[in-house]
C-alpha positions as CSV (number, residue, x, y, z in Angstrom):
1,X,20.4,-46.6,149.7
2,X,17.7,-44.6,147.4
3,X,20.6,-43.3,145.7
4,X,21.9,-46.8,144.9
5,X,18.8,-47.9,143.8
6,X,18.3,-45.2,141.8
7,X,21.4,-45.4,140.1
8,X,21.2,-48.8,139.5
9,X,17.9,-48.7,137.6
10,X,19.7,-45.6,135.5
11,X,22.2,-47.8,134.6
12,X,20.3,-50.5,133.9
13,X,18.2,-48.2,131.8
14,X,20.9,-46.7,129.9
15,X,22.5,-50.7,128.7
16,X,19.3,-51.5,127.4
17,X,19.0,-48.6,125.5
18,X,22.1,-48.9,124.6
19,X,21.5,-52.5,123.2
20,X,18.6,-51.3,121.3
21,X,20.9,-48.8,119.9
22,X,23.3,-51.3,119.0
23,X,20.9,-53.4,117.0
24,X,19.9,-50.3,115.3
25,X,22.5,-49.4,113.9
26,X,23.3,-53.0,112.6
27,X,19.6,-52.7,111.1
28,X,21.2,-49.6,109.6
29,X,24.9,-50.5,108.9
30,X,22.8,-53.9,107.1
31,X,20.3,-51.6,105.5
32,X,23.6,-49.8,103.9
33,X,25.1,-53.3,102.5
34,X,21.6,-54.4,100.8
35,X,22.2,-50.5,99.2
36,X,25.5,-51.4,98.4
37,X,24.3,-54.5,96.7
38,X,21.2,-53.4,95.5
39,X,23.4,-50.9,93.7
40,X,25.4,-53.6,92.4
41,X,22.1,-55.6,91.2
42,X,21.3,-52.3,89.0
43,X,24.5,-52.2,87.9
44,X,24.2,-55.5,86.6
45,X,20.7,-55.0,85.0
46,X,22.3,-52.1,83.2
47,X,24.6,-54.2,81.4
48,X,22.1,-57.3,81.3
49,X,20.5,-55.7,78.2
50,X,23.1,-55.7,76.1
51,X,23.8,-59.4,77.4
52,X,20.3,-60.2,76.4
53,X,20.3,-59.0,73.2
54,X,23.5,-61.1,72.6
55,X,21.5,-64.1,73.3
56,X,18.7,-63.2,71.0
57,X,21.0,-62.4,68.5
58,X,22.8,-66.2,69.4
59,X,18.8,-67.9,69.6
60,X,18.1,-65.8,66.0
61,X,21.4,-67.3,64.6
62,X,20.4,-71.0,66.2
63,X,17.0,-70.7,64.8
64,X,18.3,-69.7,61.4
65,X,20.4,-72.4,61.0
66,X,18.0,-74.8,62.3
67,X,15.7,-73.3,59.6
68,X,18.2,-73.3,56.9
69,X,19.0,-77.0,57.2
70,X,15.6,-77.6,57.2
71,X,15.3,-76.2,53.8
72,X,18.6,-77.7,52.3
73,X,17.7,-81.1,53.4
74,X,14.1,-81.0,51.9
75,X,15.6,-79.4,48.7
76,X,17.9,-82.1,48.8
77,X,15.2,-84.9,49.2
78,X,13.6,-83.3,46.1
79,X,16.2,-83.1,43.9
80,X,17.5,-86.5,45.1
81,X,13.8,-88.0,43.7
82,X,14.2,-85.9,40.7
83,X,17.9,-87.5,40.3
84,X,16.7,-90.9,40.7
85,X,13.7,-90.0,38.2
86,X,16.1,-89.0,35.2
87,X,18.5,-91.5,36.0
88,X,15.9,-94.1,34.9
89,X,15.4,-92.3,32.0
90,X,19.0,-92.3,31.3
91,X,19.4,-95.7,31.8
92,X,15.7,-96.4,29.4
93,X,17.4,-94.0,26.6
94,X,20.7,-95.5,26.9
95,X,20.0,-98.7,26.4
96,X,18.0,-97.6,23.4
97,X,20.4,-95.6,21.5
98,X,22.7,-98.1,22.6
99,X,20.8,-100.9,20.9
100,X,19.4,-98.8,18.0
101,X,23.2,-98.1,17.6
102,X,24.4,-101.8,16.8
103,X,21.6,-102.1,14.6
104,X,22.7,-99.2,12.5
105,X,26.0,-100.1,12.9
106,X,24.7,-104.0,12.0
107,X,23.1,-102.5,8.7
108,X,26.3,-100.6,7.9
109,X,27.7,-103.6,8.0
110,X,25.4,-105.5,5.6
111,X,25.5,-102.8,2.8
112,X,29.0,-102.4,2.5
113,X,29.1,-106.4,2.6
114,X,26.5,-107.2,-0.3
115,X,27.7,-103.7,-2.4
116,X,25.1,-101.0,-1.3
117,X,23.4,-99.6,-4.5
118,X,24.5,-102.9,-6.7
119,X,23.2,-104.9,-4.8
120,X,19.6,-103.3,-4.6
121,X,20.1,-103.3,-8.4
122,X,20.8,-107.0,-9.0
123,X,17.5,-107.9,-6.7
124,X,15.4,-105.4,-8.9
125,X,17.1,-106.9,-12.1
126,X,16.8,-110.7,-10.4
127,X,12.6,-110.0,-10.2
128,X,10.5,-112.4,-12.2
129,X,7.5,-110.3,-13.1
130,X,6.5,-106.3,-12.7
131,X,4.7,-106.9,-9.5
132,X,7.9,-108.8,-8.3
133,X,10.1,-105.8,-9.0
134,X,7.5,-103.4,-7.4
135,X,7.2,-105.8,-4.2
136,X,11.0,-105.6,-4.1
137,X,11.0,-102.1,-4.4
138,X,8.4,-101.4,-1.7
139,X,10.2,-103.5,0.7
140,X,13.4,-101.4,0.0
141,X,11.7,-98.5,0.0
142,X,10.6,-99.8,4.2
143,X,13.4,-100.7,5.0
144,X,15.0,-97.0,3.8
145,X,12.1,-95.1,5.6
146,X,12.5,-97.5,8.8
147,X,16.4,-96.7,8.6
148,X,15.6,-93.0,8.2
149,X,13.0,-93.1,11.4
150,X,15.7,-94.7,13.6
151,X,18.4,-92.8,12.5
152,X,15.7,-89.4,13.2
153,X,14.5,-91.3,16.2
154,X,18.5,-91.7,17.5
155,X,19.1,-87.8,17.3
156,X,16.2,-87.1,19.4
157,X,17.0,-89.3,22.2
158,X,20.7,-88.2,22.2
159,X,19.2,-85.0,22.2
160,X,16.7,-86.0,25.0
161,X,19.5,-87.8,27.1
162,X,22.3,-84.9,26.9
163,X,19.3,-82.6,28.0
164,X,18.3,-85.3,30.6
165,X,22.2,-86.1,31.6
166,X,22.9,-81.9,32.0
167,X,19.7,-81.8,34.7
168,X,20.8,-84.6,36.7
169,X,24.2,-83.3,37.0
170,X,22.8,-79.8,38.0
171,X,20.7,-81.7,40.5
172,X,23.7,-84.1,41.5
173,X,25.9,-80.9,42.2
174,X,22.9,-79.1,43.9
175,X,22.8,-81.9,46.4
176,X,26.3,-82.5,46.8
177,X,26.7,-78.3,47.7
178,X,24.2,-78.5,50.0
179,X,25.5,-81.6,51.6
180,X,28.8,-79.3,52.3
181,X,26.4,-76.4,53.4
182,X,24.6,-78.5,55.3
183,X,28.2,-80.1,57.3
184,X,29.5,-76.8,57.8
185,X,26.1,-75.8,58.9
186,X,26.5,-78.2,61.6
187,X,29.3,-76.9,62.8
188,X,28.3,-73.5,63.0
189,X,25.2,-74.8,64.8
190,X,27.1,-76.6,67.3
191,X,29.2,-73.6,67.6
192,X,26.5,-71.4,68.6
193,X,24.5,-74.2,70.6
194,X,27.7,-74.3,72.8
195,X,27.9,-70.2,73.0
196,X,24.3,-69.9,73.5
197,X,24.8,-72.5,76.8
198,X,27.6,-71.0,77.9
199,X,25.9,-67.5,77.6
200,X,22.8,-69.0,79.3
201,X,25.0,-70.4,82.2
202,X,26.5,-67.3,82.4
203,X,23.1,-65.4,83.3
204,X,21.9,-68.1,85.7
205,X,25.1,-67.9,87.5
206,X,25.3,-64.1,87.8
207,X,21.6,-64.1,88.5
208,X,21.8,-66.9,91.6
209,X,25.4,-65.0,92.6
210,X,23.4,-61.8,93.1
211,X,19.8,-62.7,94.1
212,X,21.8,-65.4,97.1
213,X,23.9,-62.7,98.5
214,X,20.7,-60.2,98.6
215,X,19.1,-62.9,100.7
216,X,21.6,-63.6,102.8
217,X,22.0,-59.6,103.2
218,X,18.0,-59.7,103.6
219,X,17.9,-62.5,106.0
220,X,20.8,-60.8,108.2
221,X,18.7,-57.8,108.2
222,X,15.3,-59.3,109.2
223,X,17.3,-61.4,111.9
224,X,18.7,-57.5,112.9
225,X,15.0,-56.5,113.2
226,X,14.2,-59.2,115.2
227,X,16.7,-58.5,117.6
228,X,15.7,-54.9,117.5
229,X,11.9,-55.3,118.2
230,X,12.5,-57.9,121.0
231,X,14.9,-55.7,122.6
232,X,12.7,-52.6,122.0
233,X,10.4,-54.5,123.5
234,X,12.4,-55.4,126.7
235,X,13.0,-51.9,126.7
236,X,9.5,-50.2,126.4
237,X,8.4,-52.8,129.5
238,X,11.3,-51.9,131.6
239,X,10.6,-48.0,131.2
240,X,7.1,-49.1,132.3
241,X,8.5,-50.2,135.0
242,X,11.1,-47.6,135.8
243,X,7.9,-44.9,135.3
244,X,6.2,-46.3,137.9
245,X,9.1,-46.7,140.3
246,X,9.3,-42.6,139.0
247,X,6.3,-42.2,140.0
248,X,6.9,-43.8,143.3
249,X,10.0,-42.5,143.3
250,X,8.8,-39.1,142.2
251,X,11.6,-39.6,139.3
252,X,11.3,-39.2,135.8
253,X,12.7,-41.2,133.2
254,X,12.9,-40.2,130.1
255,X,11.2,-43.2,127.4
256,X,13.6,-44.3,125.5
257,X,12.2,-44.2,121.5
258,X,12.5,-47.4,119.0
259,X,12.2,-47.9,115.8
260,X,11.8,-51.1,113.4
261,X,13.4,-50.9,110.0
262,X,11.1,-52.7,107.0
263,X,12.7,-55.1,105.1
264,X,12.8,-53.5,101.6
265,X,11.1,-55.8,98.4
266,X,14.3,-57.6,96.3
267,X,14.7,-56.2,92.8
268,X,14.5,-58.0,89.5
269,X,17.6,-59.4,88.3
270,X,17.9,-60.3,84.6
271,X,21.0,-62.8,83.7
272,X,24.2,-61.6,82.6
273,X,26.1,-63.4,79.2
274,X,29.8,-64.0,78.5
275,X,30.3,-62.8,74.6
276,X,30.0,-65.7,72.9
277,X,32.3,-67.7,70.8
278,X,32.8,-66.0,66.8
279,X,30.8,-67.7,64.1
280,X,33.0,-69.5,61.7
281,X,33.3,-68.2,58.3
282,X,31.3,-69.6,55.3
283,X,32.8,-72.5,53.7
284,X,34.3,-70.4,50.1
285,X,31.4,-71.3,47.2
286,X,32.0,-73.9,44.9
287,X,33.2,-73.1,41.5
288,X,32.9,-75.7,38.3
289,X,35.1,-74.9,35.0
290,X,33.9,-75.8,31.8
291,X,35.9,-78.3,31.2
292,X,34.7,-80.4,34.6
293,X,31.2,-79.9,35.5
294,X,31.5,-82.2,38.4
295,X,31.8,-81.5,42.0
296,X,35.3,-80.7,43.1
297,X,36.8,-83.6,45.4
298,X,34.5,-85.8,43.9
299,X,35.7,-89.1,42.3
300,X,33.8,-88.2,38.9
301,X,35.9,-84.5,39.6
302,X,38.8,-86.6,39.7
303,X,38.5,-88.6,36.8
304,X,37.3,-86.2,34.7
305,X,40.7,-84.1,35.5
306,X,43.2,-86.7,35.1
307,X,41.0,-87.8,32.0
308,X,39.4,-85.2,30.3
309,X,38.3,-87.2,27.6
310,X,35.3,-88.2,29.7
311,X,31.8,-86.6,28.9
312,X,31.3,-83.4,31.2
313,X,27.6,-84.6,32.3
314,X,27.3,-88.5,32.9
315,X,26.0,-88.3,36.2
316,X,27.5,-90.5,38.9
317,X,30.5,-92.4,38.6
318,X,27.8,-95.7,38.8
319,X,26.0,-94.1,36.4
320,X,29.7,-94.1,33.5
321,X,29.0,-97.1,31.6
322,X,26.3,-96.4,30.1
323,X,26.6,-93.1,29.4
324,X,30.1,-93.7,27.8
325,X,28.2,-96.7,25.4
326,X,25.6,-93.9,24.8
327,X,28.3,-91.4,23.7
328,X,30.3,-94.2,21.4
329,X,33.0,-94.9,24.0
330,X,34.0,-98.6,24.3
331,X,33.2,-100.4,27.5
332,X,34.7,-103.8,28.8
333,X,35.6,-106.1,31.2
334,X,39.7,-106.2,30.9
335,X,42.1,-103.2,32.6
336,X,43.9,-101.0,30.6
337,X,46.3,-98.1,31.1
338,X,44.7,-94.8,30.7
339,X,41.0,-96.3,30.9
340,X,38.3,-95.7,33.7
341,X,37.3,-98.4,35.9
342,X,34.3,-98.1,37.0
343,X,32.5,-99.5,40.2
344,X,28.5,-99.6,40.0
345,X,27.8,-100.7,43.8
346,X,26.0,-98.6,46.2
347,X,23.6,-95.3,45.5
348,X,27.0,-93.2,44.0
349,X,29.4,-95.9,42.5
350,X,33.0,-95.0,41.6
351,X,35.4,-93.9,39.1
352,X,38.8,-93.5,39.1
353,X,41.6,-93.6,36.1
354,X,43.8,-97.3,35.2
355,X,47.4,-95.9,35.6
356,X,49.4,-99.4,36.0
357,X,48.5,-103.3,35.0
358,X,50.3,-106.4,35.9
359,X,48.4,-109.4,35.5
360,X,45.4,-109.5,37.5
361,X,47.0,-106.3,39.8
362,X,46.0,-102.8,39.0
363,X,47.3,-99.6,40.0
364,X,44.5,-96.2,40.1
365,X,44.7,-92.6,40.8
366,X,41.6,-91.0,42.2
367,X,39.6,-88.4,44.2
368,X,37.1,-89.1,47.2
369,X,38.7,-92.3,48.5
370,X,39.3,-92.8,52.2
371,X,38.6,-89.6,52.8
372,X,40.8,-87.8,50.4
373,X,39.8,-85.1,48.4
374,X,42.0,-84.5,45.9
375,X,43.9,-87.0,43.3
376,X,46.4,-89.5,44.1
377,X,47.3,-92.8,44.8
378,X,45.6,-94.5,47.7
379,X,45.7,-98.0,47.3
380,X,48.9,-98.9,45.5
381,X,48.4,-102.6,44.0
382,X,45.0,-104.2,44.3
383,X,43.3,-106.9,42.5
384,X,40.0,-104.6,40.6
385,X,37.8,-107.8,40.4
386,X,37.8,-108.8,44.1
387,X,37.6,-104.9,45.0
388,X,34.2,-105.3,42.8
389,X,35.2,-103.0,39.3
390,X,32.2,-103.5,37.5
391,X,34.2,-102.3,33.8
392,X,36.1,-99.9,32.2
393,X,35.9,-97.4,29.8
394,X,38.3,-97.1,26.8
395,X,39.3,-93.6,25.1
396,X,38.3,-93.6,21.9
């Protein structure tokens, strides 16, 4: 019966050690997978620098961009105040020469009319006294000086509004290349916006992926522990109890040892990036000829290339009519083939080239309408007074 007894507690001795045995070594065989995946983690953080220098280098590229419209579109406000500055000037000097013009042209007129240097000589010869003649003289002598002023007084101002007409087409075209700058800026932008989230994604993902299964692999562990300590526990109370049956028994039994396995600190994990997508290339610069000074694709670019008789520098296509009048062009209100019709509405205006008439129908061939940027013919017949033509300008 002792022997039974005996046995019995051996047995029993020897499961529960075995159990604590058992969740030892899945402490242990757990403690090997959190290796195994803290291994992976610093695999990961090996490569993560790398992946976060591409995201600098994305944010830097952002931040440029962001900096660079910045610049264009307050260089842009600038030289659009500037713009609108000389265009009233234009406009004032314009109108001048344009007036002081007809006058001169008015007193042409009136000499050849009353036969210039005979005429003078029949009003000296027509005097009735000496102070007569010398009143008549003065007064000729005025109006000679007064011609000679305005015609001195005209070259400036052409010279002023060329000057003034060559700046605000530098400014124009300024504007207009950083208007293209600033569009394929955006795209660029949204380009690397849309790299830099996906690259962001990227690391929060691969951080969450490894950082969930490490505390699942932790939380399997410290569940492991707990098993281990309560059965260790079991264990060291029941070799209490078997020492003092032992004792009684005069038996010993050997304690059976435990141990508890610490639950290592999680590492660090920096986010991992996906290469991000390539930066388109730069929009190819802008080149002007000589012969047209005005922003390719442009309506004034158009005109100016299907009529090259047009001044190289007369600003926007509103701003034609008066800077043909101010060059000696001819300006009016009926189409003909060959001349520029010219639309004054909104901040630009328009311009394109009278290539057909019938009646009150036109036909046109221009650039920068509906989109397109290059010549053609995009309306086919249309009547220019309802589309709002303002006038046209003949070639001389």
């Amino acid at each position: 019966m002792k022997k039974k007894i005996l046995a019995a507690l051996l047995l029993t001795t020897v499961a529960l050690s075995n159990l604590g045995n058992v969740a030892l070594v899945k402490a242990n065989d757990t403690d090997s997978q959190i290796a195994a995946q803290d291994s992976k983690i610093n695999e990961i953080a090996g490569k993560q620098e790398a992946a976060q220098t591409e995201v600098d280098a994305i944010q830097s590229k952002v931040d440029t961009i962001r900096a660079e419209q910045s610049r264009l579109t307050a260089e842009n406000e600038k030289l659009e105040a500037e713009s609108k500055k000389l265009i009233a000037e234009i406009e004032q000097l314009t109108a001048d020469i344009v007036s002081r013009d007809s006058a001169l042209k008015e007193q042409a007129r009136s000499a050849q009319t009353d036969a210039s240097a005979s005429s003078y000589i029949n009003t000296i010869l027509d005097s009735k006294s000496v102070v007569d003649v010398v009143s008549r003289v003065n007064a000729m002598r005025e109006i000679v000086t007064a011609n000679n002023r305005m015609l001195e007084k005209q070259k400036v101002d052409k010279e002023e509004l060329a000057k003034k007409q060559e700046e605000n087409q530098k400014a124009i075209n300024i504007v207009w290349e950083n208007q293209q700058k600033l569009a394929d800026d955006k795209k660029v932008l949204e380009t690397q916006e849309a790299a830099l989230k996906v690259a962001q994604l990227s690391l929060a993902a691969e951080k969450a992926t490894a950082e969930d299964k490490k505390a699942e692999l932790v939380a399997q562990k410290e569940a492991a522990e707990a098993a281990a300590r309560e059965a260790a526990a079991r264990q060291a109370a029941y070799e209490e109890e078997q020492r003092q049956v032992r004792l009684q028994q005069q038996q010993a039994v050997a304690p059976v040892a435990s141990s508890v396995v610490a639950t290592p600190a999680a590492p660090v994990v920096t986010p991992v990036v996906s290469t991000p997508a390539e930066t388109p290339a730069p929009a190819a610069p802008i080149v002007y000829s000589a012969g047209n000074t005005y922003p390719v694709g442009e309506c004034t670019w158009g005109a100016k290339a299907v009529a090259p008789w047009v001044g190289n520098y007369w600003g926007n296509g509103g701003q034609w009519l008066g800077s043909a009048r101010a060059a000696g062009f001819r300006t009016g209100s009926t189409p003909q083939v060959g001349a520029v019709a010219v639309w004054t509405g909104g901040y630009y205006g328009h311009v394109a080239v009278v290539t057909d008439v019938n009646g009150s129908q036109i036909q046109v061939v221009e650039s920068n309408y509906a989109g397109n940027r290059s010549v053609g013919n995009y309306r086919g017949w249309f009547n220019p007074a309802a589309d709002g033509v303002t006038g046209y300008i003949y070639p001389n």
